[in-house]
C-alpha positions in Angstrom: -5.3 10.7 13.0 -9.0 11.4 11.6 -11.7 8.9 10.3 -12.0 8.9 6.8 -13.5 7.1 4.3 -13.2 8.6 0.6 -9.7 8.9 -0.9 -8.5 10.1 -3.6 -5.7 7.8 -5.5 -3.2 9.9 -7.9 -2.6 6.8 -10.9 0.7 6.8 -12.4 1.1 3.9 -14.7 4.0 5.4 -16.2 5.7 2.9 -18.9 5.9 -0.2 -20.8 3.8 -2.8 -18.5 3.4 0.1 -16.2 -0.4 0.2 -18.0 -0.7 -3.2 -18.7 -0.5 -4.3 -14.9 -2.1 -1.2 -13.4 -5.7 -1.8 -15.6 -6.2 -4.8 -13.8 -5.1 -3.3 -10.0 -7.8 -0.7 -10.4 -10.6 -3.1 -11.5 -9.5 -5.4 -8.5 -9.9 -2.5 -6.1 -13.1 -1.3 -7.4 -14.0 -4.9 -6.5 -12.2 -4.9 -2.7 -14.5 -1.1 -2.0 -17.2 -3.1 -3.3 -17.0 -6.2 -1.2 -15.7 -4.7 1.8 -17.8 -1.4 2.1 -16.8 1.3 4.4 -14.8 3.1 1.8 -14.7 4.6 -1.5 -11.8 5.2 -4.2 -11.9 7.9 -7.0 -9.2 8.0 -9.3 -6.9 10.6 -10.7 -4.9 9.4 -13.8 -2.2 11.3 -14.5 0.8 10.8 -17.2 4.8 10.8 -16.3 7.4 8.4 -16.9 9.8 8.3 -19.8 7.7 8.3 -23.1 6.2 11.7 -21.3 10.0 12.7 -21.5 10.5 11.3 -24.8 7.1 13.6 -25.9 7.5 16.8 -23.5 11.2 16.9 -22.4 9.5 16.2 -18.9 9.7 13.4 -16.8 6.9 14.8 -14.5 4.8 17.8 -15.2 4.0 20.1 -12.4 0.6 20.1 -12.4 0.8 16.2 -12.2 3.4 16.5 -9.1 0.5 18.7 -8.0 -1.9 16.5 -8.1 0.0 14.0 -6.5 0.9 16.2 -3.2 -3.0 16.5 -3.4 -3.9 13.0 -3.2 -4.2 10.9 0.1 -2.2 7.8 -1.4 -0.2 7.7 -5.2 -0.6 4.3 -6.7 2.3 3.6 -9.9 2.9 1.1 -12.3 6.6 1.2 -13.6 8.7 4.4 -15.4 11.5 4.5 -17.3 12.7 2.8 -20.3 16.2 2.0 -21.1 16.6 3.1 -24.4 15.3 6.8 -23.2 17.5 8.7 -21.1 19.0 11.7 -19.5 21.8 13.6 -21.4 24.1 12.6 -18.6 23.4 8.7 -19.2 21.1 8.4 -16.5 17.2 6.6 -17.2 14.0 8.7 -16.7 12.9 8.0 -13.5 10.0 10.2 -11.7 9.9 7.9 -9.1 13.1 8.6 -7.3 11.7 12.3 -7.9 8.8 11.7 -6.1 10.8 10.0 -3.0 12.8 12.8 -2.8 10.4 16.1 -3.3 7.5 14.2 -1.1 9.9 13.1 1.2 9.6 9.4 1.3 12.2 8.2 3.7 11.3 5.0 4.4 11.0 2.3 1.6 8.9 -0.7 2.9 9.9 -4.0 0.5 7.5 -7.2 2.4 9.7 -10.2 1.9 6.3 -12.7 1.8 6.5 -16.2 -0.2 3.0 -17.9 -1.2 2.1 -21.5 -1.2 2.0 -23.2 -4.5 4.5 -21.1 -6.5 8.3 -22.7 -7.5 10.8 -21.0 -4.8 14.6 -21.1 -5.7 14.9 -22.4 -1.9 14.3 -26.2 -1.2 14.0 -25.7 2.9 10.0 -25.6 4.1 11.4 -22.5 6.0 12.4 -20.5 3.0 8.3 -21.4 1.5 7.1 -19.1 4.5 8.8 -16.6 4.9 7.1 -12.9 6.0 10.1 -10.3 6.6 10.6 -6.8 5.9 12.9 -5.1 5.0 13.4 -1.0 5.2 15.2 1.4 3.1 15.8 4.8 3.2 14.8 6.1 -0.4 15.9 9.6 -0.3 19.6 9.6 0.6 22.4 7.8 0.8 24.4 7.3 -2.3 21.4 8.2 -4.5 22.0 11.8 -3.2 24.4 12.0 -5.8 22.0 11.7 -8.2 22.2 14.2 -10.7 25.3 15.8 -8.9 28.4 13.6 -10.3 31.5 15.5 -10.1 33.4 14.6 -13.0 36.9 15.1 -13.5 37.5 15.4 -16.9 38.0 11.7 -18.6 39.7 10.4 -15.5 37.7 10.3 -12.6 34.1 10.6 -11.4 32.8 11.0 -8.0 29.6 10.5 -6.1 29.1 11.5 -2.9 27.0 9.5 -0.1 24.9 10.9 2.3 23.9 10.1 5.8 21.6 12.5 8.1 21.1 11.7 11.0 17.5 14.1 10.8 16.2 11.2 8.1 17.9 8.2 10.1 16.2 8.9 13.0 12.8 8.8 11.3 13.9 5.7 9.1 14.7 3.8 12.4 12.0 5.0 14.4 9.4 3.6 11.4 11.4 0.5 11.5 11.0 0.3 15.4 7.9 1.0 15.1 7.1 -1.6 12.0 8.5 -4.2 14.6 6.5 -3.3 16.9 3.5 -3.8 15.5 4.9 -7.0 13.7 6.0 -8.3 17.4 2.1 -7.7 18.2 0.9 -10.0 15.3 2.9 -13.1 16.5 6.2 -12.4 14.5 10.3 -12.2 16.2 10.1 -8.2 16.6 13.2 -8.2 16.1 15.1 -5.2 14.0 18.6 -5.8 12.0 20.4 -2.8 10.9 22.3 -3.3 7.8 25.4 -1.3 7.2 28.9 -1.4 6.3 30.2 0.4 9.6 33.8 -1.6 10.1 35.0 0.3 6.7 33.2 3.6 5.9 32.8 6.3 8.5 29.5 7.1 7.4 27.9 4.1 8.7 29.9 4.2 11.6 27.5 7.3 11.9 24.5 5.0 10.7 24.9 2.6 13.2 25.4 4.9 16.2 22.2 6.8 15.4 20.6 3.1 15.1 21.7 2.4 19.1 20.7 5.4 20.2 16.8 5.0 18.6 17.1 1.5 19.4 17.2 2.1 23.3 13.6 4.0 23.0 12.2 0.3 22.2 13.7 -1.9 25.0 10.8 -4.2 23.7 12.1 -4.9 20.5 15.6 -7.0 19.5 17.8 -4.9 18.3 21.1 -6.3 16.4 23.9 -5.6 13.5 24.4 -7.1 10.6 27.3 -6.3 7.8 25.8 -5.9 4.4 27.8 -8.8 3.0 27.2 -11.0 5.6 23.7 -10.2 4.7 23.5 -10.6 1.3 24.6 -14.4 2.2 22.5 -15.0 5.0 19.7 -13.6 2.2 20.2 -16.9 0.8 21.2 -19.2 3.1 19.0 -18.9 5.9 16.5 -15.5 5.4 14.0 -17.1 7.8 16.7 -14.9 10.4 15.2 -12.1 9.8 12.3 -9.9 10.7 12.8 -6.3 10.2 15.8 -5.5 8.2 16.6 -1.3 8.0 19.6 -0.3 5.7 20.8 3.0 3.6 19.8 3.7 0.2 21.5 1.8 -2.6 22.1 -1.4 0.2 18.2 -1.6 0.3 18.2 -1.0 -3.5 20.1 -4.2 -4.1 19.1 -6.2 -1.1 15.8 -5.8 -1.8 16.0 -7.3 -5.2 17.9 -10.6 -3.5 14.4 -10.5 -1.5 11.9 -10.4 -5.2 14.1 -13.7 -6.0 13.3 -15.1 -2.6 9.8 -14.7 -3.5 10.0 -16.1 -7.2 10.6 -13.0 -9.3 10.2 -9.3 -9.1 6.3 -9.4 -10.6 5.8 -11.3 -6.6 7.8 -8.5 -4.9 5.5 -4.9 -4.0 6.7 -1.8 -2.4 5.6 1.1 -0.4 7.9 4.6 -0.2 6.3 6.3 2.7 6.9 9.5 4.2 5.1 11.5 7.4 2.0 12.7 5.1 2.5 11.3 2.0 2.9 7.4 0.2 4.1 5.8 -3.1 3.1 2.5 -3.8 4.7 0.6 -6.4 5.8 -3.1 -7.7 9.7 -3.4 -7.8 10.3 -4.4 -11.0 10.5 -2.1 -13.7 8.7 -1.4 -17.0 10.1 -4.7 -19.1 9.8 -3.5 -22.5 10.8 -6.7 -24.0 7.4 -8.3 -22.8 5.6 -4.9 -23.5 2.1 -6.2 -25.1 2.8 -9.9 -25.1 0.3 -10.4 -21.8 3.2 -11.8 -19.7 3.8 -9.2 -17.2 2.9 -10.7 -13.9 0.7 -8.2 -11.8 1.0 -9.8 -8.4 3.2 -7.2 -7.5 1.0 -4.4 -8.2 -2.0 -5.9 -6.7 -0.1 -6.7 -4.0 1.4 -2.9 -3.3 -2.3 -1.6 -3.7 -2.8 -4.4 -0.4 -0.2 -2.2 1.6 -1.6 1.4 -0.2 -5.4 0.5 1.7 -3.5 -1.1 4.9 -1.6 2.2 5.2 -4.8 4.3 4.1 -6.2 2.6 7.1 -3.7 3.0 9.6 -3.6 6.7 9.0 -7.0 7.3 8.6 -8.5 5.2 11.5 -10.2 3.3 8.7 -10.5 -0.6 9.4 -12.6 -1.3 6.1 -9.5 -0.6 4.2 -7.0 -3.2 6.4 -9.9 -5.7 5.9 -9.6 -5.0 2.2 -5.9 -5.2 2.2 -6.0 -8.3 3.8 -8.6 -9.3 1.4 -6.2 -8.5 -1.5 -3.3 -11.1 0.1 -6.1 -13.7 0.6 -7.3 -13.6 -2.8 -3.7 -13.7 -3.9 -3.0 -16.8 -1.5 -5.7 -18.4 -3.1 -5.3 -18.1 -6.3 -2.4 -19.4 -6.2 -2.3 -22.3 -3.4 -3.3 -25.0 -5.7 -0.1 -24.3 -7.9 -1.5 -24.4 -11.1 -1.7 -20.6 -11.4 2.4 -20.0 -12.8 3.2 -17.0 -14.1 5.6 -16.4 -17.2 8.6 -15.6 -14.9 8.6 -18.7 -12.7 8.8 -21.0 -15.6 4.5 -20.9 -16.3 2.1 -19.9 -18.7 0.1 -17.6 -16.5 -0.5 -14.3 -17.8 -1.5 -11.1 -16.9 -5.2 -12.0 -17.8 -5.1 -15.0 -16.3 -4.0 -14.2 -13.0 -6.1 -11.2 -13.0 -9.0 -13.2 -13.1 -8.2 -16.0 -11.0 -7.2 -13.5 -8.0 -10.3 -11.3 -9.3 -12.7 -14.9 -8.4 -11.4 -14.9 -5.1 -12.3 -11.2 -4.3 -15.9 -12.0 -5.9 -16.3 -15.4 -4.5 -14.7 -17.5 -1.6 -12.2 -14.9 0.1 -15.2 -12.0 -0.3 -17.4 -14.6 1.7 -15.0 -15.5 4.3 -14.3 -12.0 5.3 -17.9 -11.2 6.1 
């Protein structure tokens, strides 16, 4: 680990609200490095995503997958757009490339309500919740991606994936997320999600996830079928703490979790490997709002909160944790007094709006607080 203090930020905003909610994220972290001192941002814009595709026949350039390797943290809107695709069917998406050639193992999805938004849970429980959950972004079933076996018009086959060189590094970061978690006041507890009684391959999961699991005799370690999960998602997600499951689980768990919180413009992301991050909101690039001023940026402003925690952690750098935390504050603010709705929750917030609001806070009475 080495102190540092000036970073370099690789921007993709990618496509359709990709631009409109990434304008704002930078301007609000101009304003955190501002407030906070101790560090600096410069950006590096680069351009990918599907209208790239649709202009260049590439999704990704190399020189802009360069540049991204080169950076200490990649920041991204949204990519792809439905009606642009793949000749095999498949969307555009540079992101799952850029899990998969960075090596970004372990996808971090914060399950984090706010007071004064509409939740689809009536229980005070369900209004503060603060879970995680992990997944493994770079196999699983998506390692079929681009490698369908097709037989004729009569069959296709993808093939799932489970190593157990990436699932001991997914369940050691999960381990070790608890950990620190446990250290902040919170269960420290970690549930592995699998579907070990039927598929062999998550029998392999879940003995790999024992094994790690004895290195933290400190941390609650327990099982947790993915169906019975999915209910217990919303029935009683309070449960959890640290969740941990394979690839396409996480991928559809983890959208259960956005609804949780309101709506996938409240849910942010992290893709995180040993050297290198993506962070990203979960939702995708909506054309169908695309210049209306709707798209909720939350999300995005609230993945740039875990791209300056993790800048800090890794570079022994506690101005950018204070300005991560500064970014969540702003964003509690903002919206505690519950008059700050955004378009997908049944409001009229928009992505001005909300921009500003959280924008005050960072200026005003969150900025002053921190000192």
């Amino acid at each position: 680990m080495t102190n540092h203090s000036n970073f370099t930020i690789a921007v993709l905003a990618g496509d359709g609200i990709g631009t409109e909610v990434m304008a704002p994220c930078v301007e609000l972290l101009d304003a955190v490095c501002a407030a906070v001192g101790g560090f600096t941002l410069s950006w590096n814009h680069l351009d990918a995503g599907a209208d790239h595709y649709r202009r260049t026949g590439v999704s990704i350039p190399d020189e802009a997958l360069a540049a991204a390797r080169q950076a200490n943290a990649i920041l991204l809107g949204a990519m792809g757009l439905p009606h642009i695709r793949y000749p095999d069917g498949t969307e555009i998406a540079p992101q799952l490339e850029l899990r998969e050639k960075l090596d970004l193992y372990a996808g971090v999805r914060p399950i984090k309500t706010f007071a004064g938004l509409p939740l689809p849970l009536a229980s005070p429980k369900a209004a503060n919740l603060d879970a995680v959950l992990v997944r493994e972004s770079t196999e699983g079933l998506f390692a079929a991606r681009g490698h369908c076996q097709m037989d004729g018009d009569n069959a296709a086959r993808d093939t799932m994936v489970i190593t157990r060189h990436t699932s001991e590094r997914l369940f050691d970061f999960a381990f070790e997320l608890a950990r620190q978690r446990k250290a902040q006041g919170f269960a420290g507890k970690v549930t592995c999600v699998d579907k070990a009684n039927v598929l062999g391959s998550f029998a392999f999961f879940r003995r790999i996830f024992d094994e790690r699991a004895e290195r933290y005799p400190d941390i609650e370690a327990n099982h947790c079928y993915v169906d019975a999960a999915g209910l217990r998602l919303v029935k009683s997600p309070w449960e959890f703490d640290v969740m941990v499951t394979e690839n396409m689980f996480g991928d559809i768990l983890s959208d259960v979790c956005a609804g949780l919180m309101g709506g996938m413009g409240m849910a942010p992301s992290a893709d995180i490997g040993d050297q290198q991050a993506v962070f990203q909101p979960c939702h995708g690039s909506a054309p169908d709002i695309v210049g209306q001023g709707k798209a909720n940026p939350i999300a995005t402003f609230l993945s740039a909160a875990l791209m300056l925690d993790w800048l800090g952690k890794k570079h022994a750098n506690k101005a950018c944790q204070d300005g991560a935390g500064m970014i969540v504050a702003a964003v509690a603010a903002a919206l505690r007094n519950g008059q700050l709705i955004p378009y997908e929750l049944g409001g009229t917030a928009g992505t001005a709006q909300i921009s500003d609001a959280i924008m005050g806070q960072v200026e005003q009475p969150v900025a002053a607080s921190l000192k």
